[in-house]
MIFI-171628 format. One line per field, with one value per residue (C-alpha): x negated, y, z negated; residue number from 1. Coordinates in nm, 3 decimals. Each point is the difference from the previous one (the first is absolute). Layout:
% MIFI-171628
xx (X  ...)
yy (Y  ...)
zz (Z  ...)
seq (NUM  ...)
% end
This chain:
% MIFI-171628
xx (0.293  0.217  -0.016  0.050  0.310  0.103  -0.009  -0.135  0.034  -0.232  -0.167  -0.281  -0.040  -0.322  -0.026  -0.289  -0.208  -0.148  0.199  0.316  -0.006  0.298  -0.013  0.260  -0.015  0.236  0.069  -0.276  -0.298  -0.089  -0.061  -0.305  -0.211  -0.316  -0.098  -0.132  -0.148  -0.289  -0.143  0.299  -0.042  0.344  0.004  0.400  0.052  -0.014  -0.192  -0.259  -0.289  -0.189  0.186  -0.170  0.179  0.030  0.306  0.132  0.387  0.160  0.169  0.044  -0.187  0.050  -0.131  0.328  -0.115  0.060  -0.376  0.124  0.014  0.294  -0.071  0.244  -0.150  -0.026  0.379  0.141  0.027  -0.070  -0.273  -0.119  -0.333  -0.209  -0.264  0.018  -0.078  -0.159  -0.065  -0.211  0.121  0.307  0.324  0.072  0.228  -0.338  -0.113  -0.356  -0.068  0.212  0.239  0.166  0.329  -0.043  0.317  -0.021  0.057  0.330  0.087  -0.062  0.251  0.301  -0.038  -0.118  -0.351  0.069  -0.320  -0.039  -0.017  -0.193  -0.220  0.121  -0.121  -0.323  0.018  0.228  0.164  0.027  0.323  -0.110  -0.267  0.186  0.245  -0.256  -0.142  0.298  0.130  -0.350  -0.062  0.356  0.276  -0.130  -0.066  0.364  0.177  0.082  -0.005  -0.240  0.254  0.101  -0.328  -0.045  0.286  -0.141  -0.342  0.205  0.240  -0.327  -0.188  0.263  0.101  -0.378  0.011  0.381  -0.134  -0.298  0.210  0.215  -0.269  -0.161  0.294  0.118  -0.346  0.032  0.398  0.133  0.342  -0.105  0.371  -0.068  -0.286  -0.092  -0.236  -0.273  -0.162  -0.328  -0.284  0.029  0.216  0.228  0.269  0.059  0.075  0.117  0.330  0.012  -0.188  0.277  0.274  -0.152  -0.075  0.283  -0.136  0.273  -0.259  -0.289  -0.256  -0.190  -0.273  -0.173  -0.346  0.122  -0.244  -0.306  0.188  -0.317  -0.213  0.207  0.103  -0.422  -0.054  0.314  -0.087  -0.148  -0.322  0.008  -0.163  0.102  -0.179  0.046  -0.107  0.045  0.058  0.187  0.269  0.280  0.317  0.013  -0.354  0.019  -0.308  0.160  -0.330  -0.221  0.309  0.001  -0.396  -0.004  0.298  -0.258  -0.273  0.211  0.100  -0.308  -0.176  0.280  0.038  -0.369  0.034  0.254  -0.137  -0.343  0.239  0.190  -0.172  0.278  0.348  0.191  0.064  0.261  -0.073  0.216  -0.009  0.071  -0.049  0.016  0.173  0.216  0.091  -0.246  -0.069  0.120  -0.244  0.126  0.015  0.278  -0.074  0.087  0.011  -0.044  0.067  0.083  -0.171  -0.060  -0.216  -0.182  0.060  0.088  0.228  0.025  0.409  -0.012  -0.225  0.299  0.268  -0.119  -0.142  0.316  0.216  -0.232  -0.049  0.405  0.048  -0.246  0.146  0.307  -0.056  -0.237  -0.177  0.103  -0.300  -0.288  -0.307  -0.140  -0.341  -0.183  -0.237  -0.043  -0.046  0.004  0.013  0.033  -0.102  0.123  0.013  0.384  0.238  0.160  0.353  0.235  0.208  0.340  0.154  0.296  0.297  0.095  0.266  0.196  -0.007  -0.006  0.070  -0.239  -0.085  -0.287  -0.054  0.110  -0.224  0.016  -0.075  -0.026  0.248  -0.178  0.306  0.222  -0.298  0.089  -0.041  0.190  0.064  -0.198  -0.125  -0.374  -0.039  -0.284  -0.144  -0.008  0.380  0.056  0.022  0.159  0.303  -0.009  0.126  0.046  0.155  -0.188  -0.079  -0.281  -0.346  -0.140  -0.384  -0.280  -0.370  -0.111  0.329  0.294  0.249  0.261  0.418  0.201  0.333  0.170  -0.263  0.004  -0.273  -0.011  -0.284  -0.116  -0.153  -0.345  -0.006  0.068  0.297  0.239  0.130  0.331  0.218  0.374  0.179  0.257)
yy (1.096  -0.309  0.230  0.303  -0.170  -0.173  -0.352  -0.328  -0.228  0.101  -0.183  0.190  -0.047  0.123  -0.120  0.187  -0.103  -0.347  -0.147  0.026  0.016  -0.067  0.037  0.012  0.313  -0.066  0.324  0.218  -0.250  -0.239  -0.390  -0.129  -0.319  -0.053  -0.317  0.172  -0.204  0.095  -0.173  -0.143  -0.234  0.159  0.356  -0.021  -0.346  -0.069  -0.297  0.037  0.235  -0.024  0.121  0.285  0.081  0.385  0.245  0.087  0.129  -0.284  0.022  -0.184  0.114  -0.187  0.110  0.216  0.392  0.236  -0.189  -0.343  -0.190  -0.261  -0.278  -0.314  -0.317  -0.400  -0.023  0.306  0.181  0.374  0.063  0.301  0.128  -0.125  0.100  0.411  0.263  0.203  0.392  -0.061  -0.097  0.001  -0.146  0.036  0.305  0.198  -0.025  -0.072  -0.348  -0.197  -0.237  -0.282  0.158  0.093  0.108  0.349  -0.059  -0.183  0.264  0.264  -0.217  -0.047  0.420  0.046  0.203  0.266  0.001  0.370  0.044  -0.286  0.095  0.393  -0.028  -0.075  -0.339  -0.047  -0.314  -0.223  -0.204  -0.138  -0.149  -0.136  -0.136  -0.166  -0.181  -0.146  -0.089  -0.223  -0.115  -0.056  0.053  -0.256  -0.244  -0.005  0.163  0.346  0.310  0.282  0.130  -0.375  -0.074  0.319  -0.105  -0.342  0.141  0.257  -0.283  -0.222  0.219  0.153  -0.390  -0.073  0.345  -0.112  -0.371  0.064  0.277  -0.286  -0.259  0.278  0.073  -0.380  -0.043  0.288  -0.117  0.327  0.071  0.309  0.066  0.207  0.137  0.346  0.017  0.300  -0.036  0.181  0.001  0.038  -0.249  -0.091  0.275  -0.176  -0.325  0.078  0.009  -0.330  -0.136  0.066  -0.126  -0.369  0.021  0.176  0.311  0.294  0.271  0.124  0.285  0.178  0.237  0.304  -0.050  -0.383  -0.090  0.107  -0.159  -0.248  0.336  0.181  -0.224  -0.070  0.365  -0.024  -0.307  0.016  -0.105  -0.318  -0.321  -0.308  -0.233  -0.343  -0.325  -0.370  -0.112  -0.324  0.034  -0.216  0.172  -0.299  0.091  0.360  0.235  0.344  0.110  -0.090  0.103  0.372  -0.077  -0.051  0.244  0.310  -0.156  0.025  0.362  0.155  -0.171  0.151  0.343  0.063  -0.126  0.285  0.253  -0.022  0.111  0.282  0.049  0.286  -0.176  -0.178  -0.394  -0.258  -0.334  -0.294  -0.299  -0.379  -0.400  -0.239  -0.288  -0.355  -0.338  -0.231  -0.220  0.238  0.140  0.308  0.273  0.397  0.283  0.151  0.333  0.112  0.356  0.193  -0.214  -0.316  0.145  0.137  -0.319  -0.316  -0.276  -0.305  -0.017  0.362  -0.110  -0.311  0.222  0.212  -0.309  -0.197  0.293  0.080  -0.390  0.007  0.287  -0.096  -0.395  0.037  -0.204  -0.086  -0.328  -0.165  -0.146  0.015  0.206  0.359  0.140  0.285  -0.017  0.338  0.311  0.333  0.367  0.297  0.329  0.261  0.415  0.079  0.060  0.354  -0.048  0.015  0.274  -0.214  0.118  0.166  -0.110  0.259  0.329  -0.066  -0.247  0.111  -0.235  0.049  -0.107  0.003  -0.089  -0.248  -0.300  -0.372  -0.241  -0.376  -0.178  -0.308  -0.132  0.011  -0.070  0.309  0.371  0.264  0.340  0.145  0.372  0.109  0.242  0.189  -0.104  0.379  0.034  -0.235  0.223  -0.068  -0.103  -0.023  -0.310  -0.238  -0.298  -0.277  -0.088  0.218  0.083  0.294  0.107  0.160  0.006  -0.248  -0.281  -0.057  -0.088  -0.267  0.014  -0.290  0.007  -0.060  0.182  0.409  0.227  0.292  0.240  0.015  0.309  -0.172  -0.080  -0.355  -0.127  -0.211  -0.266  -0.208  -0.274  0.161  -0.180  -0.241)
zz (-0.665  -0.167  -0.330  0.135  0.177  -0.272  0.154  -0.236  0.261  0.331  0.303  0.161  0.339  0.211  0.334  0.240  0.290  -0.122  -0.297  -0.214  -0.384  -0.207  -0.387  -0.280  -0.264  -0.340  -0.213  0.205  0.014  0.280  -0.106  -0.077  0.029  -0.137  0.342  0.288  0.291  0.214  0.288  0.159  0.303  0.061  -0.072  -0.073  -0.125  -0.403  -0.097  0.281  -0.193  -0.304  -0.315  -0.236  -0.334  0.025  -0.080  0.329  0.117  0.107  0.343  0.305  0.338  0.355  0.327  0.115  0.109  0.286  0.166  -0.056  0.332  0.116  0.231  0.060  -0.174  0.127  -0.122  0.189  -0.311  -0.018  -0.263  -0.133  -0.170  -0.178  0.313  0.051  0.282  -0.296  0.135  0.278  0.240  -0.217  0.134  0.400  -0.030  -0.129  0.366  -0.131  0.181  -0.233  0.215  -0.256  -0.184  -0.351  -0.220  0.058  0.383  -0.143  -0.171  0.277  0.247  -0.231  -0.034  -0.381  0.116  0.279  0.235  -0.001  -0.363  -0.165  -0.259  0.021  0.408  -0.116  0.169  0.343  0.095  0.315  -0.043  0.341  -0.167  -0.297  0.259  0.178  -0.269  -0.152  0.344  0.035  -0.344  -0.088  0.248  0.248  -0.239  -0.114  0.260  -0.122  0.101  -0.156  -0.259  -0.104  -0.070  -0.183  -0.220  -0.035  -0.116  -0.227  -0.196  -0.034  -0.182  -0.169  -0.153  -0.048  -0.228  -0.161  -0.027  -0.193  -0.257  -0.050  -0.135  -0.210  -0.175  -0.016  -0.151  -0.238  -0.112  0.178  0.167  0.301  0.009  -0.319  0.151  0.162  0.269  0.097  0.250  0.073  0.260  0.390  0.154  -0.321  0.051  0.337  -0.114  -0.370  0.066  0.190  -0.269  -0.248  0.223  -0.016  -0.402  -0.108  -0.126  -0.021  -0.045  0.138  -0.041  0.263  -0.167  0.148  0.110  0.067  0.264  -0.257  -0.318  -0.074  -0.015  -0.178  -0.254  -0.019  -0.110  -0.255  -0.183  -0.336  -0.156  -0.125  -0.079  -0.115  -0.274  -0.010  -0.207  0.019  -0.388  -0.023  -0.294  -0.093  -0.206  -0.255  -0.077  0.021  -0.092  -0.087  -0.086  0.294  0.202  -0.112  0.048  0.315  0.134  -0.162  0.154  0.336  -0.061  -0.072  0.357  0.206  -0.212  0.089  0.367  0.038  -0.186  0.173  0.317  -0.188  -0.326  -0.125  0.122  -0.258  0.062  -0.035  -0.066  0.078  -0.164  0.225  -0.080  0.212  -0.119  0.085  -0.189  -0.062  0.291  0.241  0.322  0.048  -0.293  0.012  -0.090  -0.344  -0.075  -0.350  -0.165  -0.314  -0.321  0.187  0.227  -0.273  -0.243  0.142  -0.162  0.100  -0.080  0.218  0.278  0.032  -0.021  0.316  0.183  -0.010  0.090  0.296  0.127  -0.063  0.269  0.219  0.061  -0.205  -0.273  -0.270  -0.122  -0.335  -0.180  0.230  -0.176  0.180  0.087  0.078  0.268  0.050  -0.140  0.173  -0.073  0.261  -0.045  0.209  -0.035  0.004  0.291  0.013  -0.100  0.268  0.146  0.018  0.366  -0.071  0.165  0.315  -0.074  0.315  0.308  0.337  0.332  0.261  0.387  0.239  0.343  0.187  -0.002  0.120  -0.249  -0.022  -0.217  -0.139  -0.137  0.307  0.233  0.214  0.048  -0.197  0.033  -0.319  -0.072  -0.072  -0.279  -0.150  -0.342  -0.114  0.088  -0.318  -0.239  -0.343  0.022  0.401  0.121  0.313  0.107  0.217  0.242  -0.002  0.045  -0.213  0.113  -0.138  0.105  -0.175  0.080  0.059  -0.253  0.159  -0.169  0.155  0.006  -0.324  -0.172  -0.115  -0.049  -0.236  -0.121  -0.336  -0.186  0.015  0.358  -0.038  0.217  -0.115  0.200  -0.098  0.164  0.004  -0.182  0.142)
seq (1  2  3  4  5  6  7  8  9  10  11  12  13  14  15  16  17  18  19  20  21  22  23  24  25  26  27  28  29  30  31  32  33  34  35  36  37  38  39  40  41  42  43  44  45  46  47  48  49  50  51  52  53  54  55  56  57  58  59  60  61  62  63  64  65  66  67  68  69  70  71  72  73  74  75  76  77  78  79  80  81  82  83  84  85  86  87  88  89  90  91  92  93  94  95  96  97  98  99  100  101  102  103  104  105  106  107  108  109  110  111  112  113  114  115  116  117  118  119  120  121  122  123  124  125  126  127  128  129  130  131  132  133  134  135  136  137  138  139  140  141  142  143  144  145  146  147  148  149  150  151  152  153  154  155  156  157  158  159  160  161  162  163  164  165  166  167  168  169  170  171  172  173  174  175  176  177  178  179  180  181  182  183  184  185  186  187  188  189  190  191  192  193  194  195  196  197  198  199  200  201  202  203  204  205  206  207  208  209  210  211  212  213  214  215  216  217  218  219  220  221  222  223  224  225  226  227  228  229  230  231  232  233  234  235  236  237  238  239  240  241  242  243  244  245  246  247  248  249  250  251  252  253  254  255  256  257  258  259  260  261  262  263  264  265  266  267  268  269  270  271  272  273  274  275  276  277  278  279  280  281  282  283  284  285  286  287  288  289  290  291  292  293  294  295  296  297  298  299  300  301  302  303  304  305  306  307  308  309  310  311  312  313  314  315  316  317  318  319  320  321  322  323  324  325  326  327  328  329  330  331  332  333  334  335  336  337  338  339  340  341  342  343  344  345  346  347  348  349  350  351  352  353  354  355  356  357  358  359  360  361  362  363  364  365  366  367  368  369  370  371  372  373  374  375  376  377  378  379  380  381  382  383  384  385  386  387  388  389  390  391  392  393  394  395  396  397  398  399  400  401  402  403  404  405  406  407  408  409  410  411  412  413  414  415  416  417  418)
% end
């Protein structure tokens, strides 16, 4: 979708019932790490699990989703997550025996879910229920009433979400004002926007079939596997042949991985080190193409390694030796290329029905509209507040924001501009 958009710069954003998963995508791929824990004593806290060296996307996931419960701590602080209703009995607006307030109850109160047409009717509401709950787990605690604690449960895990997108791209040397955000699975599109009020983001994206993106992007995804080797190699005693020895070696283990899954599609083959300066812990990624992928230099393999360090921390080290730790190539059958969305032949203003909506930033309610998804056409366009449904969610445009379709379905949310 970034390439078919045209976007380089992109933060992916899936929030559902248990979790929330934030990742950064540069020029139509998602970032990569090659540390994966497993066995946390803390399911969301780094450091606390036993460290495997395997290629895995690198994102950061905390315990923020529609299930996730709030209580009020020791320190009179509302908390939310990581502990979550899950389905059954789900949170207490389900009506299924559930009784502590999860998010989605929060979100049902401040009028972003209408009870009569959750999950395309599928699923009725009780905001008695969800009033109840927050009013025993939450409002008496603190003294609030059921919609301030709603907004108290919605602003805490909307920071938690916003908090956590801010380390990863501190981590990663990335400015999210420069980002674009799209946001998939089935409680995103109600928080997206909020999201991208506290980090900045001017743009957001709103897919069809959000609330099944993980699945769908599943069935999209190419073959591919990735080959990797630990060979220790300094530049000042570079081994151009065992290099090129090793990088074939590489190739032909992940060319037959993938071709044992689709022995007639063509593949593509990229080419990464892992490097640093001697004495360092902690080693980037460097991507290699064209002839050095092929037939590494040491003078070349300095070049792009210096450039890259340069970007990533902005600046280079004078005089300190580099290494390669590790070598790895991935093998993957090809992407189709994409259909770029063509921008729309007219713009149209539309309106729905009259709908309350709460205003996070004002801390009150606001006269909004509810619109259909399928009224969005190309071109068709709508100023927030607003609330635009479909059977799957709801798609939430604070003020300050516009919505327009988009040939592919996709809608396009921007901040107006001052």
């Amino acid at each position: 979708m970034a390439r078919r958009h045209g976007l380089d710069r992109v933060l992916s954003f899936d929030m559902g019932g248990t979790t929330a998963k934030i990742c950064l995508i540069r020029d139509g791929a998602p970032k990569t790490a090659r540390v994966f824990e497993v066995a946390r004593s803390w399911r969301f806290k780094k450091g606390s699990g036993m460290p495997i060296s395997i290629p895995v996307i690198d994102m950061v996931e905390i315990g923020a989703g529609g299930g996730s419960l709030a209580h009020v701590d020791g320190l009179g602080r509302i908390q939310v997550g990581p502990e979550s209703a899950g389905s059954e009995p789900g949170p207490a607006a389900y009506g299924r025996g559930g009784t502590r307030p999860a998010v989605t109850d929060a979100d049902l109160l401040l009028g972003r879910l209408d009870p009569a047409n959750f999950a395309g009717g599928s699923i009725p509401l009780h905001p008695d229920r969800s009033a109840a709950a927050l009013k025993t787990h939450v409002g008496e605690r603190l003294g609030l009433d059921p919609v301030q604690a709603a907004y108290g449960v919605s602003e805490m895990v909307d920071e938690n979400m916003a908090n956590a997108a801010r380390v990863h791209a501190v981590e990663n040397g990335e400015d999210l004002a420069r980002y674009t955000m799209i946001a998939f699975g089935g409680a995103a599109p109600l928080h997206a926007a909020r999201l991208c009020e506290k980090l900045g983001i001017d743009r957001l994206l709103v897919p069809p079939g959000a609330g099944v993106g993980s699945a769908i992007g599943f069935l999209k995804a190419p073959y591919a596997f990735e080959a990797t080797r630990s060979v220790y190699m300094r530049l000042d005693a570079f081994d151009a042949e065992a290099a090129a020895a090793i990088l074939a070696e590489l190739t032909t283990e992940a060319s037959a991985f993938v071709r044992s899954c689709d022995p007639r599609a063509s593949i593509v083959t990229d080419v990464k080190l892992y490097m640093r300066y001697k004495g360092q812990g902690w080693e980037i990624p460097v991507p290699l193409d064209g002839d050095l992928a092929r037939s590494p230099t040491a003078e070349g393999l300095l070049a792009r390694f210096t450039a890259d360090y340069a970007a990533l921390f902005g600046r280079a080290v004078e005089g300190l030796p580099v290494e390669i730790t590790v070598w790895a190539v991935n093998a993957a059958t090809p992407l189709p290329a994409p259909v770029p969305t063509p921008e729309p032949p007219r713009r149209e203003e539309i309106s729905g029905k009259p709908r309350r909506l709460w205003d996070p930033v004002a801390a009150r309610w606001t006269d909004g509209q509810e619109i259909a998804r399928e009224s969005l056409t190309d071109g068709a366009f709508a100023r927030g507040p607003l609330a635009v449904t479909e059977a799957e969610t709801t798609v939430i445009v604070p003020a300050g924001f516009t919505v327009m379709g988009r040939a592919d379905g996709v809608l396009d949310i921007r901040r107006d501009p001052a």
